[in-house]
C-alpha positions as CSV (number, residue, x, y, z in Angstrom):
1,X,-8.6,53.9,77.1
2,X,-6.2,51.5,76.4
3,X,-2.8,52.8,73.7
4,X,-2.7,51.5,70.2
5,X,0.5,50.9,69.1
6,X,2.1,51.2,65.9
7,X,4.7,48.2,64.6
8,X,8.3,49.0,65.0
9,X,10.2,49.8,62.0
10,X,11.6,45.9,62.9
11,X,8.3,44.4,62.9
12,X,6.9,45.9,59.9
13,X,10.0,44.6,57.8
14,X,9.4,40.9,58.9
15,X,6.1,41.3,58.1
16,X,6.4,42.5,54.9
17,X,9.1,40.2,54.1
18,X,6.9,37.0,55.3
19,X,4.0,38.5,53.1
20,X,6.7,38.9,50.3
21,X,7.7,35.2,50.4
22,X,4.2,34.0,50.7
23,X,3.6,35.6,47.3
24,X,6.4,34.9,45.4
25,X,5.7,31.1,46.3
26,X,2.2,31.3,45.5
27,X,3.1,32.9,41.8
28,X,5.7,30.3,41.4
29,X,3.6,27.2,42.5
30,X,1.2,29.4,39.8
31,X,3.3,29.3,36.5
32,X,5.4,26.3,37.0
33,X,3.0,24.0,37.8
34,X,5.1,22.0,40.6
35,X,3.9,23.0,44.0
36,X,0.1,22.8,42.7
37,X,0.5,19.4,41.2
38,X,2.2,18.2,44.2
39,X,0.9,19.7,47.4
40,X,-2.6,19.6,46.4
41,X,-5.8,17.4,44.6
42,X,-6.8,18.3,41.7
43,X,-10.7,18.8,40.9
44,X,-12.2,17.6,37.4
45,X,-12.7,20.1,34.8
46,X,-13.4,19.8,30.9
47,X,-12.7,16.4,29.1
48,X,-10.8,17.1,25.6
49,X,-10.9,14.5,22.7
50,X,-10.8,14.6,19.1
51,X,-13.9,13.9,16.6
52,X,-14.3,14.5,12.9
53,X,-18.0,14.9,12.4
54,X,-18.4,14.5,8.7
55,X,-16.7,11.2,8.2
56,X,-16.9,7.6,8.9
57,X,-15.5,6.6,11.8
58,X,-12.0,5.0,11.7
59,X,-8.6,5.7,11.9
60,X,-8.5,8.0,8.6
61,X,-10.9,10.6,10.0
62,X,-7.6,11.9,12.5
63,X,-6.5,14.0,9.3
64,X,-9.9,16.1,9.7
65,X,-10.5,15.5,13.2
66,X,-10.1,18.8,15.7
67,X,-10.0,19.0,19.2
68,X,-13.4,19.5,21.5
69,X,-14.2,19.8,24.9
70,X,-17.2,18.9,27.3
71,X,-18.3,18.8,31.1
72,X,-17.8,15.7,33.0
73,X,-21.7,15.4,32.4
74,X,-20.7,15.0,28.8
75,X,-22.4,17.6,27.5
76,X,-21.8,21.6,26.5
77,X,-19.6,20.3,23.4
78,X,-17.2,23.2,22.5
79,X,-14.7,22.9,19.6
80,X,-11.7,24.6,20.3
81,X,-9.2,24.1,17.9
82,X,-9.6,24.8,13.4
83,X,-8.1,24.2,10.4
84,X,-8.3,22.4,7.6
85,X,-6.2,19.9,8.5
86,X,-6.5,17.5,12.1
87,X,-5.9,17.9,15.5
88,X,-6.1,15.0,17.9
89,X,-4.3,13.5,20.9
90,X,-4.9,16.0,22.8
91,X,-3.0,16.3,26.9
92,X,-3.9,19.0,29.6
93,X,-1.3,20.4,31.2
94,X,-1.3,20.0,35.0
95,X,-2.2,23.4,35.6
96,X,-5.4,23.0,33.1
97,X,-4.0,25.6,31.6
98,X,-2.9,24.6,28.7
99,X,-3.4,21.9,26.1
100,X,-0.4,20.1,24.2
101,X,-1.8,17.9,20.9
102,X,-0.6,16.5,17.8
103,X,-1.1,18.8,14.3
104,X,-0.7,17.3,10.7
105,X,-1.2,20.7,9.3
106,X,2.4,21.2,7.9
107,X,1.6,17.2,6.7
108,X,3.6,15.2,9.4
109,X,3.1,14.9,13.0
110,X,4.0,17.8,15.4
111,X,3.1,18.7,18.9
112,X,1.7,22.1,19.5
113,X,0.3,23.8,22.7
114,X,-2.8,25.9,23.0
115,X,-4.1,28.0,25.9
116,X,-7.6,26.4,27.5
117,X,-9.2,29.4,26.2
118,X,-8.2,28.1,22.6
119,X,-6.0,31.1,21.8
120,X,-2.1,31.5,21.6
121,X,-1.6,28.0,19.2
122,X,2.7,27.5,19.5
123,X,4.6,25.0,17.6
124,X,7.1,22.4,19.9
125,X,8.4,19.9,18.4
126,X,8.0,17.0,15.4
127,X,6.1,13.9,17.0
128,X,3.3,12.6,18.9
129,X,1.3,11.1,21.6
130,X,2.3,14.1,23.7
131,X,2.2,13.7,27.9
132,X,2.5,16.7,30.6
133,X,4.8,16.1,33.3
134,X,3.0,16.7,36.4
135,X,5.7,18.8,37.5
136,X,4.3,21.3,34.4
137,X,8.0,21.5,33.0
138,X,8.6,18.8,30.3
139,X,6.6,16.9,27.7
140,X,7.1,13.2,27.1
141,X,6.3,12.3,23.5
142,X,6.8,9.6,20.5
143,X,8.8,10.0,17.4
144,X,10.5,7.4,15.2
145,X,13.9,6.7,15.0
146,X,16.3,6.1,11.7
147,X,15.1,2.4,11.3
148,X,11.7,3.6,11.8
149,X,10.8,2.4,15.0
150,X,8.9,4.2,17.4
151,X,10.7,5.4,20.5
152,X,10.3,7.9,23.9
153,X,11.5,11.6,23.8
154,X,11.2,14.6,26.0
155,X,11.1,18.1,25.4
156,X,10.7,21.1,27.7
157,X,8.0,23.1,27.6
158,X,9.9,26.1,26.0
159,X,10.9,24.1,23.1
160,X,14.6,23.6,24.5
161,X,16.2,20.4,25.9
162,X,15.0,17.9,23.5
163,X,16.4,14.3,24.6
164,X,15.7,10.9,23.2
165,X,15.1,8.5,26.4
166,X,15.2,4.5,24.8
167,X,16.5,3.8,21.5
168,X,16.2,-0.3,22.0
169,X,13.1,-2.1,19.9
170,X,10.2,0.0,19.9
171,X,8.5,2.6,22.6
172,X,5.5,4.6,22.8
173,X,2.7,6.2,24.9
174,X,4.7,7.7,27.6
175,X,3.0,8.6,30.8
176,X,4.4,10.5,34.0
177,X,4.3,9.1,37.6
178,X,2.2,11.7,40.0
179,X,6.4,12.9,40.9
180,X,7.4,13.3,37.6
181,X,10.5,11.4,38.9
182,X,9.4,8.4,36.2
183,X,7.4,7.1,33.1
184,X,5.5,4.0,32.1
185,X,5.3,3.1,28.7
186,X,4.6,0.2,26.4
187,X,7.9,-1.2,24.8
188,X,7.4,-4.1,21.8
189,X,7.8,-5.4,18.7
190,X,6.6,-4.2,15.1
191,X,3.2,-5.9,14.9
192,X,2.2,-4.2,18.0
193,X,3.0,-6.8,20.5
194,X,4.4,-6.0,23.7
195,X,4.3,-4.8,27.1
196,X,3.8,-1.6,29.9
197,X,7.2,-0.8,31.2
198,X,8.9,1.8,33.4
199,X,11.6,3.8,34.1
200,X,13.3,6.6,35.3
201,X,12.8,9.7,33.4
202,X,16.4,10.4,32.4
203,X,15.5,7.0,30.3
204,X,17.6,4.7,33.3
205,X,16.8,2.1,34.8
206,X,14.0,0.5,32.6
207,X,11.5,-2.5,34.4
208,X,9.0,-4.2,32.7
209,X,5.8,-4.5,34.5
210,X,3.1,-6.3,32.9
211,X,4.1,-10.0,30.9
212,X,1.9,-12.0,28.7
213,X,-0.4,-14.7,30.1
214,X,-2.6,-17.1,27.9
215,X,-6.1,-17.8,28.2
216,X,-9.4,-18.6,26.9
217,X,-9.6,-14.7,26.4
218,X,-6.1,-14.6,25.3
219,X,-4.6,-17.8,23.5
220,X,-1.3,-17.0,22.4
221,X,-0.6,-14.3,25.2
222,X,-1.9,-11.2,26.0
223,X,-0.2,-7.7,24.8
224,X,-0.6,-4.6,27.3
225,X,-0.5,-0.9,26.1
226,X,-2.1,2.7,26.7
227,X,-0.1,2.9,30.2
228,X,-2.2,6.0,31.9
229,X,-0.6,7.6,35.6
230,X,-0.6,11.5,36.1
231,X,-2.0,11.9,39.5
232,X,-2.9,8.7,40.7
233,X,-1.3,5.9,42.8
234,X,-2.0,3.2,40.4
235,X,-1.5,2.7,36.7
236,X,-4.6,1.9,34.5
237,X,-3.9,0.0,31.1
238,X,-5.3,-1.8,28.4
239,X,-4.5,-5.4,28.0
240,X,-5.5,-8.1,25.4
241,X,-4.8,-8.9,22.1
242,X,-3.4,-6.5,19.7
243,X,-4.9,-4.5,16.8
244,X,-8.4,-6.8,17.8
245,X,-10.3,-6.7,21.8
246,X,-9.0,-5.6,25.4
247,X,-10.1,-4.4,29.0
248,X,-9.2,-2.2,30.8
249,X,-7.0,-3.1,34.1
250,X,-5.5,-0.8,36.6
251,X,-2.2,-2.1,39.1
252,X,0.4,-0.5,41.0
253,X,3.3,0.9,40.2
254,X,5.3,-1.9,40.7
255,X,3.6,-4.4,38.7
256,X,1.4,-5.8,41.5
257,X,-2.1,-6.2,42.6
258,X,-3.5,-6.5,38.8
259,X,-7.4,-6.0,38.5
260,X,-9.5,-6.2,35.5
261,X,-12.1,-3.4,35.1
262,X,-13.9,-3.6,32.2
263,X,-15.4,-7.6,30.9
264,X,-17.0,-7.1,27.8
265,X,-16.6,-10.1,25.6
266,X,-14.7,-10.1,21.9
267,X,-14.6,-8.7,20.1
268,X,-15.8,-6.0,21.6
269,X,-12.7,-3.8,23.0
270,X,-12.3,-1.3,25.9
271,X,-9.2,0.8,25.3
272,X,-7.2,3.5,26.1
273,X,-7.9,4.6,29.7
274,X,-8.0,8.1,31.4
275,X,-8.0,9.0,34.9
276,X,-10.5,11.8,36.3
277,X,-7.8,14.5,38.1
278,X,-9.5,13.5,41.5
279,X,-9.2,9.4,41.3
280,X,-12.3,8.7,41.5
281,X,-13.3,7.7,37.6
282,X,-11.6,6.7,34.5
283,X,-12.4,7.6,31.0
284,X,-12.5,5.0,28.4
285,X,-12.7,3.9,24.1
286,X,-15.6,1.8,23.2
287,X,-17.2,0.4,20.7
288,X,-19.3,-2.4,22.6
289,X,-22.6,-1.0,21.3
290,X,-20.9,-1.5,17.8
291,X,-20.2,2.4,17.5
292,X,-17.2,4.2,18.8
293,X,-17.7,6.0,22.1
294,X,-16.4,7.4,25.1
295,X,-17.0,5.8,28.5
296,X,-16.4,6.4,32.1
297,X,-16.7,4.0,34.8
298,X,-15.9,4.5,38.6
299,X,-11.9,3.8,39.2
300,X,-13.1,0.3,40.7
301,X,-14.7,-0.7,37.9
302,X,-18.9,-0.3,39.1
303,X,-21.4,2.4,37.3
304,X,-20.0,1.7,33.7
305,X,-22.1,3.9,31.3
306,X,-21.4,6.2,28.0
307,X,-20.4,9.8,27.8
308,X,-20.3,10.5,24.0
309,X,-21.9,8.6,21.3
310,X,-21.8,9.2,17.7
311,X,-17.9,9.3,17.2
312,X,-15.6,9.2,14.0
313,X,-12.2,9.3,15.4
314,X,-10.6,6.2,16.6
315,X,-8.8,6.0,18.7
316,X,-10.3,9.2,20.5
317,X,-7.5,9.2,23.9
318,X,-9.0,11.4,26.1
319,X,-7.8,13.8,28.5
320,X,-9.1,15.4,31.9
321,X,-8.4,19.0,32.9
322,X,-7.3,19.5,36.6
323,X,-9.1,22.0,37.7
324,X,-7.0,23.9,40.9
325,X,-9.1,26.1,43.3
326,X,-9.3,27.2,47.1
327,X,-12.1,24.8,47.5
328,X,-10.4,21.6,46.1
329,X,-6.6,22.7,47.6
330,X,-8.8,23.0,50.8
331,X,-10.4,19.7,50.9
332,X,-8.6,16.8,53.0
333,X,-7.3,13.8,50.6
334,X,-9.7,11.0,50.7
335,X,-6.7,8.7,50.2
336,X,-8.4,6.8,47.1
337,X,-5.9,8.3,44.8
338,X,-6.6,5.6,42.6
């Protein structure tokens, strides 16, 4: 019969200092949300948008709107957030864990943060059009300036750190790179016209990536907006003619290799783009059927087909929950990452 030994006093320390680290690592890649974002693909979980049930459909119905969720099948509708007054824009956090949105409830914009669950509502900050950092640390947002023009900000999640990134012309919709180490945005003018751009996200060195081209579809020059990143390799966007039609186009994150997605003819629009956490699909606004509703398409375009009909808030901007599990941190990247 063969001797079982016990670990020396040595061996059990190194063990239980390597078990140690392992932990401490795994709680940290837990609560900060960097080392999940980064090291591992995220799996789809609940879609989040805004709707207003009991009014027309339009832009005024955001000041009754709340926030709701649903499968990817688009069903199982859930309203999480209440109130009298409206919740929209909603943003998951790249844990899925939490959800940042814009509030009117103290009547003017503010971003707040709720758990998934619904529960634990916190006030951040005064502005809008909120967007996680995959690196789950800051928020990017929109607020006006003194002359009233609409510029980037970012915030930490804690409330502290608050830091006004462009202050030339007018800025909004923010969106972070998959490193967190940049933002796209659409920079313009007052009526709405303008372009996506990028830049660091201390606010440096800005680059614009889209310009305006003229055609049939397009006569005096197209506008670009709705910039939409976290996760992916390429940047979806809307582009067409302001404040009237557009499709949906996705490029890289340089500028190049533009492709047009969506081809529906004015003045029917496609708008305001959302990637699935895993790549693969990309949530849209419609209103081709002559109603507003939510889309999703494969990210190259094919299997175009509605999600949610019968909506009042416009526009809806939709957001995916990453969804993080053994299973999914398992699986070997595909390498669409579209």
């Amino acid at each position: 019969m063969g001797i079982t030994r016990q670990p020396t006093s040595k061996v059990r320390y190194i063990l239980g200092a390597a078990t140690f680290v392992i932990l401490s690592v795994s709680f940290v890649a837990r609560i900060s949300g960097e080392s999940v974002g980064q090291s591992t693909k995220p799996s789809n979980g609940l879609i989040a948008f805004a709707d207003a049930p009991d009014q027309r459909p339009g832009p005024q119905a955001t000041q009754y709107a709340q926030i709701y969720t649903i499968t990817e099948d688009g069903r199982n509708r859930k309203q999480l957030t209440t109130g009298k007054q409206g919740n929209f824009f909603p943003a998951w956090s790249s844990s899925g864990e939490q959800l940042a949105f814009v509030s009117i409830r103290n009547r003017k914009r503010e971003i707040w943060i709720i758990d998934s669950s619904g529960k634990n509502e916190r006030f951040i900050t005064s502005g809008f059009l909120p967007a996680w950092s995959p690196d789950g640390r800051k928020l990017a947002f929109t607020r006006p300036d003194a002359k009233r023009r609409r510029q980037i900000w970012i915030i930490g999640v804690d409330g502290r750190g608050e830091r006004q990134l462009t202050s030339e012309g007018s800025n909004h919709c923010p969106t972070w790179s998959p490193k967190s180490d940049k933002i796209a945005y659409w920079s313009g003018d007052a009526r709405g016209f303008g372009q996506v751009w990028v830049m660091r996200s201390d606010g440096t060195d800005p680059r614009q990536l889209t310009h305006p081209e003229k055609s049939a579809y397009t006569p005096d020059g197209s506008s670009a907006n709705a910039p939409a990143w976290l996760f992916g390799k390429r940047i979806a966007y809307w582009s067409g003619i302001e404040h009237r039609y557009g499709q949906i186009w996705t490029m890289n994150a340089d500028g190049s290799s533009r492709t047009q997605l969506t081809t529906e003819p004015a003045p029917a629009s496609s708008d305001n783009p959302t990637w699935s956490p895993d790549g693969k699909r990309i949530l849209f606004d419609t209103q081709r059927r002559k109603r507003p509703e939510i889309w999703v398409m494969n990210a190259d375009g094919s299997d175009q087909h509605v999600l949610v009909s019968n909506l009042r808030v416009i526009p809806m901007r939709t957001s995916w929950q990453p969804v993080f599990s053994v299973e999914s941190s398992n699986k070997p990247d595909s390498g669409d990452g579209k």
